[in-house]
N, C-alpha and C positions, 0 to 999 in steps of 0.2 A: 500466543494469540494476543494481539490490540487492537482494540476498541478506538480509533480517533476519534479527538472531542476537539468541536472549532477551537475552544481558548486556550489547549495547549500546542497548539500550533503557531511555533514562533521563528522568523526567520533568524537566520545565520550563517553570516560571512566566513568562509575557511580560504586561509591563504592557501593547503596543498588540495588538490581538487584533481580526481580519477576516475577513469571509467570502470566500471566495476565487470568481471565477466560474466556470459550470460548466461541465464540459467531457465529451467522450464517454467513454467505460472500457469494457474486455472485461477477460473473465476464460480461464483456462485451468486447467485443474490435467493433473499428470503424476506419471508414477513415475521414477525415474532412480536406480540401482544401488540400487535397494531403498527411496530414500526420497521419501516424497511431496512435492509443492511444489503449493503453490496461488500463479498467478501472478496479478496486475492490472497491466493495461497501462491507461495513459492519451497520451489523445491531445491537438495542440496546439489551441487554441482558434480558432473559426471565421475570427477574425482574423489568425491566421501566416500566413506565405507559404506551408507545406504542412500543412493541419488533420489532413491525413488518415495523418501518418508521428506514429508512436508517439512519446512527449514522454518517457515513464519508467513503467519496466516495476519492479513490485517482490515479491519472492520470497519466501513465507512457509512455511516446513517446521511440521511436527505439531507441536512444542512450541512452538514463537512463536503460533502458531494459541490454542493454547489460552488461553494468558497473555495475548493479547488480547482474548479472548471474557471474561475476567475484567475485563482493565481496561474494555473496553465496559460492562460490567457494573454494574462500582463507580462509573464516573463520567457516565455517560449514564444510568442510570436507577434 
């Protein structure tokens, strides 16, 4: 499980670059001593030995939220 924090959020340029294949996700959001967390979980792909046990859970609080609704922004459209 991670926790995103806006400062280690850094870009980087990869010369080989793939689409990765696809796999299930759920989401959750919570409040927790006052601060929000919106979670995404992903699952393993149909081919592991358990598809159905979560693969990596990752945790985005209100200000990474937003910083990313930015970076979506600027470089997706």
């Amino acid at each position: 499980m991670a926790l995103i924090q806006k400062e280690k959020i850094i870009r980087l340029d990869k010369e080989r670059n793939s689409i990765h294949s696809t796999v299930n996700c759920t989401y959750t959001s919570f409040e927790l001593e006052g601060k929000k967390i919106f979670q995404l979980d992903t699952y393993g792909s149909s081919d592991r030995q358990h598809p159905e046990k979560i693969s990596q859970s990752l945790q985005i609080d209100q200000e990474v939220a937003k910083m990313l609704i930015g970076l979506f922004m600027k470089e997706l459209f």
